[in-house]
LONU-20394 format. One record per residue: residue in three letters; z, x, y of N, C-alpha, C in turn. Coordinates in Angstrom, 2 decimals. Layout:
<sites>
+-----+---------+---------+---------+---------+---------+---------+---------+---------+---------+
| res |     npz |     npx |     npy |    capz |    capx |    capy |     cpz |     cpx |     cpy |
+-----+---------+---------+---------+---------+---------+---------+---------+---------+---------+
| Ala |       Z |       X |       Y |       Z |       X |       Y |       Z |       X |       Y |
...
+-----+---------+---------+---------+---------+---------+---------+---------+---------+---------+
</sites>
This chain:
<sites>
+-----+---------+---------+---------+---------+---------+---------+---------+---------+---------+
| res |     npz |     npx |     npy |    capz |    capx |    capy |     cpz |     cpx |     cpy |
+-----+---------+---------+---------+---------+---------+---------+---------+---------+---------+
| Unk |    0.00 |    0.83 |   -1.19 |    0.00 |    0.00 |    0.00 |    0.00 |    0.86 |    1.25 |
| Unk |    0.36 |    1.92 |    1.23 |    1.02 |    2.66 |    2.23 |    2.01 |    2.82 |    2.93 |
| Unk |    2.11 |    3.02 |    4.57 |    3.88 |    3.14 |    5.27 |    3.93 |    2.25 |    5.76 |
| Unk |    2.36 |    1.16 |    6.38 |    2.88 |   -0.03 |    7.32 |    2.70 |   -1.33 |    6.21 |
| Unk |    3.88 |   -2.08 |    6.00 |    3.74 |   -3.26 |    5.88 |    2.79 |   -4.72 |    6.09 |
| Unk |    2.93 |   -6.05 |    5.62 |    1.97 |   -6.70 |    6.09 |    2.54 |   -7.29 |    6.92 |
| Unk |    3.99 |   -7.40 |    7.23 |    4.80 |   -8.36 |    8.13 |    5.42 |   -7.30 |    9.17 |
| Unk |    4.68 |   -6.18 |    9.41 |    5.27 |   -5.28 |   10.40 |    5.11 |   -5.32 |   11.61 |
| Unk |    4.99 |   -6.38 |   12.17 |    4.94 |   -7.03 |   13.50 |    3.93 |   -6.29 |   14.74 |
| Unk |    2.99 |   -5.43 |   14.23 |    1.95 |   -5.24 |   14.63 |    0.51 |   -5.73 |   14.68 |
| Unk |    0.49 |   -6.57 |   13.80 |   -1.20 |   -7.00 |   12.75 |   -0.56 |   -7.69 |   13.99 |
| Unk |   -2.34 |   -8.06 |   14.12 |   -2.92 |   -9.19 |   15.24 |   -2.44 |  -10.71 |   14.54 |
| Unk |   -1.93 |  -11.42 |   15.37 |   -1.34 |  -12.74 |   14.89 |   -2.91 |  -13.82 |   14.44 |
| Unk |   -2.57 |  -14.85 |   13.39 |   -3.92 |  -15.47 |   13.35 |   -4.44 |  -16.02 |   14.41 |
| Unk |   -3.87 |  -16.63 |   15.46 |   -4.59 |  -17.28 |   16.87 |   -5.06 |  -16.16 |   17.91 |
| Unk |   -5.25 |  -14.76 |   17.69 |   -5.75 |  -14.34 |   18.63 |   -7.03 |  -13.82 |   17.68 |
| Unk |   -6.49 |  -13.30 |   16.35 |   -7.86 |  -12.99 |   15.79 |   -9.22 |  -13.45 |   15.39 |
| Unk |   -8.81 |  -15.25 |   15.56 |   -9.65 |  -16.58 |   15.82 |   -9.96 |  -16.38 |   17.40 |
| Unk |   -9.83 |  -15.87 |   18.19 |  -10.46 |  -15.83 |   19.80 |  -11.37 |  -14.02 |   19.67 |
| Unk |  -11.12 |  -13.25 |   19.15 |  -11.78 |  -11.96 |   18.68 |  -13.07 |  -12.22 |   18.08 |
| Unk |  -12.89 |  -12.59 |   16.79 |  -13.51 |  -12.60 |   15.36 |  -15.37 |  -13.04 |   16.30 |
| Unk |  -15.18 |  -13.98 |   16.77 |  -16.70 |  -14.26 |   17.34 |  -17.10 |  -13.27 |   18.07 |
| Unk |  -16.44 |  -12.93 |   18.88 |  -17.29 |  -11.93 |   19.81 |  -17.74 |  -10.58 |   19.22 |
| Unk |  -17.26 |  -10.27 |   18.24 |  -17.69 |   -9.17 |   17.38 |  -19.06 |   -9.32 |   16.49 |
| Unk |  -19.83 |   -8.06 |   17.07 |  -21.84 |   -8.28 |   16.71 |  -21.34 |   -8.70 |   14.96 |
| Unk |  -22.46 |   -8.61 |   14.94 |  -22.89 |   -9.26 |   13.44 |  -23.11 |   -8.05 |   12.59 |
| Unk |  -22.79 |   -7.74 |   11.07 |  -23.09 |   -6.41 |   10.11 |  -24.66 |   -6.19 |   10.09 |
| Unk |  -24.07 |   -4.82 |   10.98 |  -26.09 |   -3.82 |   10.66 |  -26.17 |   -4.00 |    9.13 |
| Unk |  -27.64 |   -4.23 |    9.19 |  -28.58 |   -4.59 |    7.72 |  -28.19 |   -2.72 |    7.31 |
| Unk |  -27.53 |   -2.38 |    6.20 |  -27.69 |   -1.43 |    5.28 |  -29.57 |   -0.99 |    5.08 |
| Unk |  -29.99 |    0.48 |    5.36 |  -31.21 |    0.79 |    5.52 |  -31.74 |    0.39 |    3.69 |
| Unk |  -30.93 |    0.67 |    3.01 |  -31.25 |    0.55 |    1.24 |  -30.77 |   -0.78 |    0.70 |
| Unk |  -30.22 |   -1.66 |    1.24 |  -30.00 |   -2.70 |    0.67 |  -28.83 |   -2.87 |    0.37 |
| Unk |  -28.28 |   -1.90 |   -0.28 |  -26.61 |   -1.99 |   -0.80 |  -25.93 |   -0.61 |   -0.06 |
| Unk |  -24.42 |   -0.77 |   -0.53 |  -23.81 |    0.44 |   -0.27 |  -22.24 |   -0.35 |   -0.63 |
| Unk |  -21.37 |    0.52 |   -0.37 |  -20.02 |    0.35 |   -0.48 |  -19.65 |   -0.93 |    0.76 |
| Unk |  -18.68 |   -1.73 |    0.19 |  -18.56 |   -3.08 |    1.26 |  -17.65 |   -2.12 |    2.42 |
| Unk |  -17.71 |   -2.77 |    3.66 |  -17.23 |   -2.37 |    4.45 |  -15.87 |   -2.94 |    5.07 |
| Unk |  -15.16 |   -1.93 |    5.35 |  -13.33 |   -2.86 |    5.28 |  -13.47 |   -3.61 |    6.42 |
| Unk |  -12.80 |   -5.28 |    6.15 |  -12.72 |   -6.01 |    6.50 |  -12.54 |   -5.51 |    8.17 |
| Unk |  -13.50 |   -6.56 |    8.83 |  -12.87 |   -6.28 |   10.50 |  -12.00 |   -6.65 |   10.89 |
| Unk |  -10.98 |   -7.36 |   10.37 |   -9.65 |   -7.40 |   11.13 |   -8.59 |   -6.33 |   10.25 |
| Unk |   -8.74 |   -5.57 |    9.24 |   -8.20 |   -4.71 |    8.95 |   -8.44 |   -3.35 |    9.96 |
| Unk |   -9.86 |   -3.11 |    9.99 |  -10.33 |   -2.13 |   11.29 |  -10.10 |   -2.31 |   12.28 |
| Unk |   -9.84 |   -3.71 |   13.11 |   -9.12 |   -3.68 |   14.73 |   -7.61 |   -3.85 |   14.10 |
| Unk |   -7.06 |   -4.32 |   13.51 |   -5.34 |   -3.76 |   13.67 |   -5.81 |   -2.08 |   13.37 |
| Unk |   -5.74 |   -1.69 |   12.55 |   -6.23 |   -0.06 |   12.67 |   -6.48 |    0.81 |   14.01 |
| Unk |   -7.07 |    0.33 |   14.50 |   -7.76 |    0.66 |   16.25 |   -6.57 |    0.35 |   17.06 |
| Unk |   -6.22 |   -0.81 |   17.24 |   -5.12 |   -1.47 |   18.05 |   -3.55 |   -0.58 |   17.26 |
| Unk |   -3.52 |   -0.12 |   16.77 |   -2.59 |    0.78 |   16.15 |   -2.27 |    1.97 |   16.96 |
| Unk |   -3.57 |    2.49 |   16.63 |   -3.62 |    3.68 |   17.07 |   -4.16 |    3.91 |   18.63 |
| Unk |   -4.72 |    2.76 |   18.97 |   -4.02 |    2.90 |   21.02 |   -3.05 |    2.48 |   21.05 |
| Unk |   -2.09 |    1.53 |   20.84 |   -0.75 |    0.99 |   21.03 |    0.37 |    2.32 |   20.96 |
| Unk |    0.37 |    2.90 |   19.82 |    0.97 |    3.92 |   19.46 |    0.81 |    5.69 |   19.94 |
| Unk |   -0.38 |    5.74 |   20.13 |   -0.62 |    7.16 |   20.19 |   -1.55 |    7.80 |   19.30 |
| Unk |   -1.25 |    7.28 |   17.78 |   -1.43 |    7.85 |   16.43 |   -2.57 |    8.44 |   16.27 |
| Unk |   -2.88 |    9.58 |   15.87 |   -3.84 |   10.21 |   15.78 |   -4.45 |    9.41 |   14.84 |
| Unk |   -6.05 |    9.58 |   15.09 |   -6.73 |    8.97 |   13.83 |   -6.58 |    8.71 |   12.40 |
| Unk |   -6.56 |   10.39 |   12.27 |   -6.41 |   10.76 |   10.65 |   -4.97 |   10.80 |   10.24 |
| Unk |   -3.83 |   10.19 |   11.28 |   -2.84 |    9.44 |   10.25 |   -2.88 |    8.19 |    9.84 |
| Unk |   -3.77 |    7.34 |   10.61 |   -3.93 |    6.00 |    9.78 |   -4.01 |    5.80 |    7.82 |
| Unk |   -4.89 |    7.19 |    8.05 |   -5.11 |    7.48 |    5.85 |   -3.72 |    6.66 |    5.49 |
| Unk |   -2.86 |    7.56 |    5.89 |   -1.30 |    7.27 |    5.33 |   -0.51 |    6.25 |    5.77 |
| Unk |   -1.31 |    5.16 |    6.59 |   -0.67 |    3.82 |    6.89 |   -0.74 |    2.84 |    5.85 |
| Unk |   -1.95 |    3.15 |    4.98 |   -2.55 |    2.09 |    4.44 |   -3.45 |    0.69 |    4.61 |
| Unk |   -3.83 |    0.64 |    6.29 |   -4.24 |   -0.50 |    6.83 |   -5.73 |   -0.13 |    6.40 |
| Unk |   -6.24 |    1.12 |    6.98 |   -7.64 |    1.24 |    6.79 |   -7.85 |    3.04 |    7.11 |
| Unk |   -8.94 |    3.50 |    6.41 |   -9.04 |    4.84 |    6.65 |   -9.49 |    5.50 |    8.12 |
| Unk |   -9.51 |    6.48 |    8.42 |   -9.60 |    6.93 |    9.62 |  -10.59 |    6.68 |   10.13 |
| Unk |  -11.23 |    7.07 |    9.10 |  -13.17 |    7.45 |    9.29 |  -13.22 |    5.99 |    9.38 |
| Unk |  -12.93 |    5.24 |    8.93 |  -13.86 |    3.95 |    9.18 |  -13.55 |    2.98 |   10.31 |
| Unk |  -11.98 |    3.30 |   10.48 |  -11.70 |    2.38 |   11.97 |  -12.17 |    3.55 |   13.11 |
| Unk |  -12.79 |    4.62 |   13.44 |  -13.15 |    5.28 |   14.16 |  -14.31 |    4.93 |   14.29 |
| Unk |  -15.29 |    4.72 |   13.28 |  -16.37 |    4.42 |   13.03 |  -16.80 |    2.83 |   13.90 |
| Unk |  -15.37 |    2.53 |   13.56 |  -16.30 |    0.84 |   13.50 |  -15.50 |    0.86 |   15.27 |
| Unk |  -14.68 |    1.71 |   15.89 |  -14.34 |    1.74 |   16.98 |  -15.69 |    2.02 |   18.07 |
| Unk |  -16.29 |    2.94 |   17.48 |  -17.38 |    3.40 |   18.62 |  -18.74 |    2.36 |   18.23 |
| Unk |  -18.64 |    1.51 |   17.24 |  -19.51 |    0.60 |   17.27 |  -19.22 |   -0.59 |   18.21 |
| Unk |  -17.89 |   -0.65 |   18.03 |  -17.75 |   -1.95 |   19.03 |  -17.61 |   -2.05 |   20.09 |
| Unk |  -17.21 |   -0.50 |   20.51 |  -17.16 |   -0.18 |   22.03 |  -18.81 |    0.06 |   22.52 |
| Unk |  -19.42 |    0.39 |   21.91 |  -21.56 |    0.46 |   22.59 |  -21.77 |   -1.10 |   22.59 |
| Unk |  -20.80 |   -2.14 |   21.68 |  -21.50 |   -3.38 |   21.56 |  -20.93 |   -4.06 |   22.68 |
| Unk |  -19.83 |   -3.18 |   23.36 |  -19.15 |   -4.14 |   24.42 |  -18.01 |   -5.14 |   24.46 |
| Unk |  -17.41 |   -4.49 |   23.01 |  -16.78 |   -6.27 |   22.21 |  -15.34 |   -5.80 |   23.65 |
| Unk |  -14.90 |   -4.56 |   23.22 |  -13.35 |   -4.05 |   24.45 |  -13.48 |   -4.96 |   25.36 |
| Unk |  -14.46 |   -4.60 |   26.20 |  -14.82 |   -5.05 |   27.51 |  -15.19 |   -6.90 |   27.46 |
| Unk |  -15.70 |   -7.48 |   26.28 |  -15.65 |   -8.55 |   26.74 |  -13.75 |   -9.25 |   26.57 |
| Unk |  -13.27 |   -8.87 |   25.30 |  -11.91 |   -9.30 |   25.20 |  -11.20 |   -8.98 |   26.28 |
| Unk |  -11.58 |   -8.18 |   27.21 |  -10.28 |   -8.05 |   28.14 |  -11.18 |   -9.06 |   29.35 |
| Unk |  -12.34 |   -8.98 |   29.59 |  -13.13 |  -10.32 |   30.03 |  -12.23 |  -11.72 |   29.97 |
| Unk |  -12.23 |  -11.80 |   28.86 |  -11.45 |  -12.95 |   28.34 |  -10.25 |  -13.33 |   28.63 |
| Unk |   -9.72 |  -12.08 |   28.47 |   -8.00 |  -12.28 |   28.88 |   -7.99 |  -12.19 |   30.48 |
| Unk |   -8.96 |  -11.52 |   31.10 |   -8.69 |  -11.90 |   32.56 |   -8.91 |  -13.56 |   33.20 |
| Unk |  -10.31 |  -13.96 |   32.31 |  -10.21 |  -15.37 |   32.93 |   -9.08 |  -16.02 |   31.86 |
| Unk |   -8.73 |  -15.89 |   31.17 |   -7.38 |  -17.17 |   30.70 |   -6.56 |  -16.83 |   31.64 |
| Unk |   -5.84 |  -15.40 |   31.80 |   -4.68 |  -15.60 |   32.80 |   -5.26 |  -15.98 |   33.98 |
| Unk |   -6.00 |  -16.10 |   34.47 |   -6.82 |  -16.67 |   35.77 |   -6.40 |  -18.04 |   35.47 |
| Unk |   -6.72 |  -18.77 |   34.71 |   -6.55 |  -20.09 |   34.35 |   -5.47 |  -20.65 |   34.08 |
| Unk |   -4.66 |  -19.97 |   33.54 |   -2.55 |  -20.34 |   33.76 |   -1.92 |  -19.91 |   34.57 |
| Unk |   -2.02 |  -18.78 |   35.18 |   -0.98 |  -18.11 |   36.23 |   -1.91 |  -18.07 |   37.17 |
| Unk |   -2.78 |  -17.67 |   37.62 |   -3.87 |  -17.12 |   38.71 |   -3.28 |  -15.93 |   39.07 |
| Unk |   -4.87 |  -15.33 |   39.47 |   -5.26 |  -14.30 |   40.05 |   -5.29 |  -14.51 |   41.31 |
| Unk |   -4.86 |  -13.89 |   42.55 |   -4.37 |  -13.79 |   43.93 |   -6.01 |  -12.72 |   44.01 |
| Unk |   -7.08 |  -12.93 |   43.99 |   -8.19 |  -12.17 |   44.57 |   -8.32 |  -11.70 |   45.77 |
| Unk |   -7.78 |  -12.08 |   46.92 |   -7.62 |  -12.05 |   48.31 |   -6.93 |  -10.62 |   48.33 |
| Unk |   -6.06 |  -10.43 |   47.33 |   -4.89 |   -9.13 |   47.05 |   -5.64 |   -8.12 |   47.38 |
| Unk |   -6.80 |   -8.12 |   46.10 |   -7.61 |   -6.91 |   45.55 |   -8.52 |   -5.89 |   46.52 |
| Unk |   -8.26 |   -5.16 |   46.86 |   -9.67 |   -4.57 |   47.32 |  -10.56 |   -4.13 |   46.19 |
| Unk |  -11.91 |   -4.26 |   47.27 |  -13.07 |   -3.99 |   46.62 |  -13.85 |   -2.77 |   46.41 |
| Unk |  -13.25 |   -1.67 |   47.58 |  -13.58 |   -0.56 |   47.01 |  -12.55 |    0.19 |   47.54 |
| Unk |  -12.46 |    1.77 |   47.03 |  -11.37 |    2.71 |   46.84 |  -11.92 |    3.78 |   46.35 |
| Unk |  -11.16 |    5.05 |   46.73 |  -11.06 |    6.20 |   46.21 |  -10.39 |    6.80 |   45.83 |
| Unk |  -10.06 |    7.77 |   45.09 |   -8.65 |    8.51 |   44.72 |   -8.78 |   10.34 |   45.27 |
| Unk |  -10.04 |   10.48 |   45.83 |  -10.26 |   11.43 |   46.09 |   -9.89 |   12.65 |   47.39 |
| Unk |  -10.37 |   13.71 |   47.47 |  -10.33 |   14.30 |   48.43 |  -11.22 |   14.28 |   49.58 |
| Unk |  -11.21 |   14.06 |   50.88 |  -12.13 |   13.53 |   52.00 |  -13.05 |   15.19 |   51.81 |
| Unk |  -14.45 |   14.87 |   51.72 |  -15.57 |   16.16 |   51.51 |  -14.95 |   17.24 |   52.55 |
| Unk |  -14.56 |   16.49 |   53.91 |  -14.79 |   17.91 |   55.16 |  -13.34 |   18.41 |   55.37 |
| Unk |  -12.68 |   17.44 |   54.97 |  -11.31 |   17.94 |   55.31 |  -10.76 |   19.52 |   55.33 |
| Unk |  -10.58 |   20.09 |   56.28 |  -10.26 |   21.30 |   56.39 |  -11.27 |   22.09 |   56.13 |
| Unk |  -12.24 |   21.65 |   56.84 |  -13.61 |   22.62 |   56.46 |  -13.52 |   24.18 |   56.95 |
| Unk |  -12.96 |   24.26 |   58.36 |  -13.16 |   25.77 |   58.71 |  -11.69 |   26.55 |   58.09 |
| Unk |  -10.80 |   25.86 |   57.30 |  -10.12 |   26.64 |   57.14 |   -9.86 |   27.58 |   55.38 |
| Unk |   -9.90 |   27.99 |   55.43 |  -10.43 |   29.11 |   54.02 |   -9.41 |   30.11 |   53.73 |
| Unk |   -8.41 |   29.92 |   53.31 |   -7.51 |   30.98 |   52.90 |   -7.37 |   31.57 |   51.01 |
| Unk |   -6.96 |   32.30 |   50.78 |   -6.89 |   32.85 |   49.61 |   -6.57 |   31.94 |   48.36 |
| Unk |   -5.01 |   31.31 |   48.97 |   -4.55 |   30.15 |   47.96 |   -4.72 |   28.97 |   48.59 |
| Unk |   -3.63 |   28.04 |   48.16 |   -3.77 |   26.56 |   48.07 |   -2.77 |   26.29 |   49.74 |
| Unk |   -2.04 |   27.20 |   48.76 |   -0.84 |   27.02 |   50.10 |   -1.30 |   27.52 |   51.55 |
| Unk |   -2.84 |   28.44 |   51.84 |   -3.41 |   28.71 |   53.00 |   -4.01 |   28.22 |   53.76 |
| Unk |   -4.43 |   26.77 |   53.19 |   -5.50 |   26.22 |   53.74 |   -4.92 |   24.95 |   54.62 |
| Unk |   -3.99 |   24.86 |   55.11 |   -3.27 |   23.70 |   55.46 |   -4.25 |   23.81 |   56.97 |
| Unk |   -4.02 |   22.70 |   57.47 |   -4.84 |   21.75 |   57.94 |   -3.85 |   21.76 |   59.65 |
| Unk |   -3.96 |   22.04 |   60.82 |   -3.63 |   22.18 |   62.11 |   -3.98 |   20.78 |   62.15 |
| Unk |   -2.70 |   19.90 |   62.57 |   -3.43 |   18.44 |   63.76 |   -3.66 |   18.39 |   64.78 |
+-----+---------+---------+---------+---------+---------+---------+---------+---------+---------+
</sites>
């Protein structure tokens, strides 16, 4: 079984994995027809959701028992090119929009976190601590 349980209060509850389950693309056609079945997708997003929640490096999932590394990694960068992240949190922004609201008026629309290009242009000292800025 492995170290995590089935009642270990992490697995995605059934009413959210019924609001998920659709938005997730449909199984790429196998190029040969067959191959090994592929672990269930809600075993692979608790897997994923594990290991952002937690920290957990990939390749300790092996030893969780939920699903192997390689394959919730796998099926991670598939669903992130398909967009599924980005629409679920889509989702969760308009529901809480729709019970609590969103104050939009709050938000600005654009921002930087950066350093202004000219700031202290003529001044050029050796270190960090030289370059301070005369008002």
């Amino acid at each position: 079984m492995g170290l995590v349980s089935k009642d270990d209060g992490w697995r995605l509850p059934d009413w959210l994995w019924q609001r998920i389950e659709p938005v997730l693309p449909a199984l790429p056609a196998h190029p040969f027809g067959c191959h090994r079945p592929r672990v269930p997708d809600r075993d692979a997003m608790d897997a994923i959701l594990l290991v952002l929640r937690t920290g957990l490096q990939w390749n300790a999932l092996n030893a969780t028992g939920i699903c192997s590394s390689s394959s919730a990694h796998r099926r991670f960068q598939e669903w992130e090119q398909a967009g599924v992240f980005h629409e679920i949190w889509r989702q969760g922004l308009l529901d809480y929009d729709t019970v609590v609201g969103i104050d939009w008026a709050w938000l600005a629309a654009d921002g930087a976190m950066t350093k202004a290009p000219l700031a202290c242009r003529g001044s050029r000292g050796t270190s960090s601590t030289d370059r301070g800025c005369a008002a």
